[in-house]
N, C-alpha and C positions, 0 to 999 in steps of 0.2 A: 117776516116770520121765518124762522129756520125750521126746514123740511128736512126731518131724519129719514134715509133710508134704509133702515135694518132698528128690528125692533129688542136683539139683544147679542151678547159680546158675540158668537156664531155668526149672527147677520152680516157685521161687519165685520168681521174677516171674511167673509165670502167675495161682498163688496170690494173691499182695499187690496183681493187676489184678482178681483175681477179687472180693478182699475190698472196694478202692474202687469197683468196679461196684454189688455188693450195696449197699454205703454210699449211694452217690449215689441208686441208686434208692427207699430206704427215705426219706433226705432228700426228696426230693420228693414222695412219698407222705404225710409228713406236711406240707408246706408249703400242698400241694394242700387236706388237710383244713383246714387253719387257716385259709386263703383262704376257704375254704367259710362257712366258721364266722366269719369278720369278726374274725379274734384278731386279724390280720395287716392292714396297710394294704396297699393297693392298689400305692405304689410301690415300699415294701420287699418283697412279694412279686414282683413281676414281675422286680426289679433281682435277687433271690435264683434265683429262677425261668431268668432268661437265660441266669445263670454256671453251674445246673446241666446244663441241656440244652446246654449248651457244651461244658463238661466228660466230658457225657456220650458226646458224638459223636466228640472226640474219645480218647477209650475205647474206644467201640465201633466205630470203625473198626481201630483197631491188635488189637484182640480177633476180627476177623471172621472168621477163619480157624478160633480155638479157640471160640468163642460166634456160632456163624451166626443161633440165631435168641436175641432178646432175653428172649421169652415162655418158651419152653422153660429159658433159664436162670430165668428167676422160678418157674418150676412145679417146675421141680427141688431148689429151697433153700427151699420152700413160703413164700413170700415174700407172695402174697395183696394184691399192688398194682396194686389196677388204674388208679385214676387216676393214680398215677406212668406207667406202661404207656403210657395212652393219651396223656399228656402229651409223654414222652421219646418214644415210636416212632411215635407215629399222628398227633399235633400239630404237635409239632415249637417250637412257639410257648408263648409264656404266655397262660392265660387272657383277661388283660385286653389283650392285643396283641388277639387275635381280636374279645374286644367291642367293643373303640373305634375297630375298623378305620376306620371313615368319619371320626371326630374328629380324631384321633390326627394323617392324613395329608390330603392333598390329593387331592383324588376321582383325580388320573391316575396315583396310588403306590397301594400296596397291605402291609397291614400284615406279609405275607409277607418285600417287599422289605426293611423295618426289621428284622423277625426275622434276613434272612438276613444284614444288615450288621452285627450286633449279634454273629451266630457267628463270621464269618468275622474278625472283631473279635479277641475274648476266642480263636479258635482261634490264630490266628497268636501272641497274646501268650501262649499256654501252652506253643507249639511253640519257642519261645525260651526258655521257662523249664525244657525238656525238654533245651534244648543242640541243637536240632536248626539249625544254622547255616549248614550246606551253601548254596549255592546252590539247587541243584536243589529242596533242600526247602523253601527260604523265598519264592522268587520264583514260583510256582504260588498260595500263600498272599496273599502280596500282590495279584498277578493277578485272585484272587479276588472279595477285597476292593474293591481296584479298578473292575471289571466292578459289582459290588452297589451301591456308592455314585454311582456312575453314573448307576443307573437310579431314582434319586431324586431327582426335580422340583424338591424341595422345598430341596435342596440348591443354594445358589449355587456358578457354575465355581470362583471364588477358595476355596472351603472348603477349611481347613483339612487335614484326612484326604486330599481329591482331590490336592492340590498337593504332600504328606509323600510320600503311596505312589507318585506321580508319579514325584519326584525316586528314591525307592528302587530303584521298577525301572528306573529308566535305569540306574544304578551298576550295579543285578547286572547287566544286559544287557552290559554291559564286562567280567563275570568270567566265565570259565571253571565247568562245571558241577560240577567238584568244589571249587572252591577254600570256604573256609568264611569267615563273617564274626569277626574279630579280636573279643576280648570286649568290646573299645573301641565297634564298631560295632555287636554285639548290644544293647550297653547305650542307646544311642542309636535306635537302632531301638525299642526295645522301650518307650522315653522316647516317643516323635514318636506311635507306635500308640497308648499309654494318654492321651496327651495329646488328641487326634484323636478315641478312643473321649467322651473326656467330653465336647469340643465338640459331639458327633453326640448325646449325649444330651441336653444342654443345650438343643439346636436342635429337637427334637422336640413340647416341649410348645407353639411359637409354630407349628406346621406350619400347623394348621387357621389361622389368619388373617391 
C-alpha cells in the first residue's frame, strides 16, 4: 500500500525541499571527504563546491521559516555531516578559496569577495531557472551582484559581468515592480549572467600577476 506523506500540493513541496536539502548536504559531505583524500582535483572540487553552497543558500533561505536552524535539521534525520555543516553554514566558501586567499586575489580583494561574486552569480541564474521573473525579484539580485563585482580591484571597469548587470538594471529601473520579464528576456538574461559567470572565472586565475 502506498503511504503519502503530505496531505496537500504545500505538503509536498515542503517534503521534495526537504528531500533536495538532505541531498545537497549529504553531496557535499562526501565531496568534502574526497577533497581530503586527493580523489578529487582541486578545481573540480571547488567548481563543484560553489554550485553546492549556492544551491544551498538558496534553499535555505526559502526553507527559513520551516528549517530555522540547519544543524537541528541534520540531527534530526541523523545525517552525521559535519564537514558538509561546517562547509554550507559556518564557511560559507570552498576549501581551496580559503587557502589560496593571498594567490588567488590581489592583496586589496579578499577571497570572501570572489566567493560572494560567485553566489550571487549562480543565485540569480537559479532564481530564473525557478520563473522568478518579477522585477522586484530580479533587480535586488542583480543589485547584488553588482555591488560584489564592484568590490573587486582586480576586475577592469570595461568587464564584462560590470557593463551586462549595468545595462540590466537600468531596463528594470524603467519597469514597474510587478511587471515580469517576457521569456524572451529571461532567456537573455540568464545568456549575458552565464556568459559573464565564465569571464569572471576565467579572469581569476591571472589575479595574482
Amino acid at each position: 500500500m502506498e503511504v503519502k506523506l503530505w496531505n496537500d500540493k504545500r505538503e509536498r513541496e515542503m517534503y521534495e525541499n526537504f528531500a533536495e536539502l538532505y541531498a545537497i548536504i549529504k553531496a557535499t559531505e562526501k565531496l568534502e571527504k574526497a577533497y581530503v583524500r586527493d580523489i578529487i582535483s582541486s578545481s573540480d572540487y571547488e567548481m563543484e563546491c560553489q554550485k553546492l553552497i549556492a544551491h544551498f543558500k538558496t534553499l535555505a533561505s526559502s526553507l527559513k521559516d520551516t528549517v530555522p536552524s540547519i544543524e537541528r535539521f541534520a540531527d534530526t534525520y541523523k545525517m552525521d555531516c559535519p564537514a558538509a555543516i561546517n562547509r554550507l553554514v559556518t564557511s560559507g566558501v570552498p576549501a581551496t578559496v580559503e587557502h589560496r586567499a593571498a594567490a588567488a586575489v590581489s592583496s586589496t580583494t579578499s577571497a570572501s569577495i570572489v566567493a560572494e561574486c560567485v553566489q550571487n552569480f549562480i543565485t540569480a541564474m537559479d532564481s530564473l531557472k525557478l520563473n522568478m521573473v518579477a522585477v522586484d525579484q530580479v533587480h535586488p539580485l542583480l543589485s547584488d551582484l553588482s555591488a560584489s563585482l564592484n568590490k573587486l580591484s582586480i576586475l577592469p571597469p570595461d568587464f564584462e559581468g560590470k557593463t551586462k548587470m549595468k545595462e540590466w538594471i537600468l531596463r528594470l529601473s524603467k519597469m514597474g515592480a510587478a511587471d515580469e520579464l517576457t521569456e524572451q528576456q529571461a532567456r537573455q538574461l540568464h545568456f549575458d549572467l552565464e556568459s559573464s559567470y565564465n569571464s569572471f572565472m576565467a579572469a581569476l586565475p591571472s589575479a595574482g600577476t
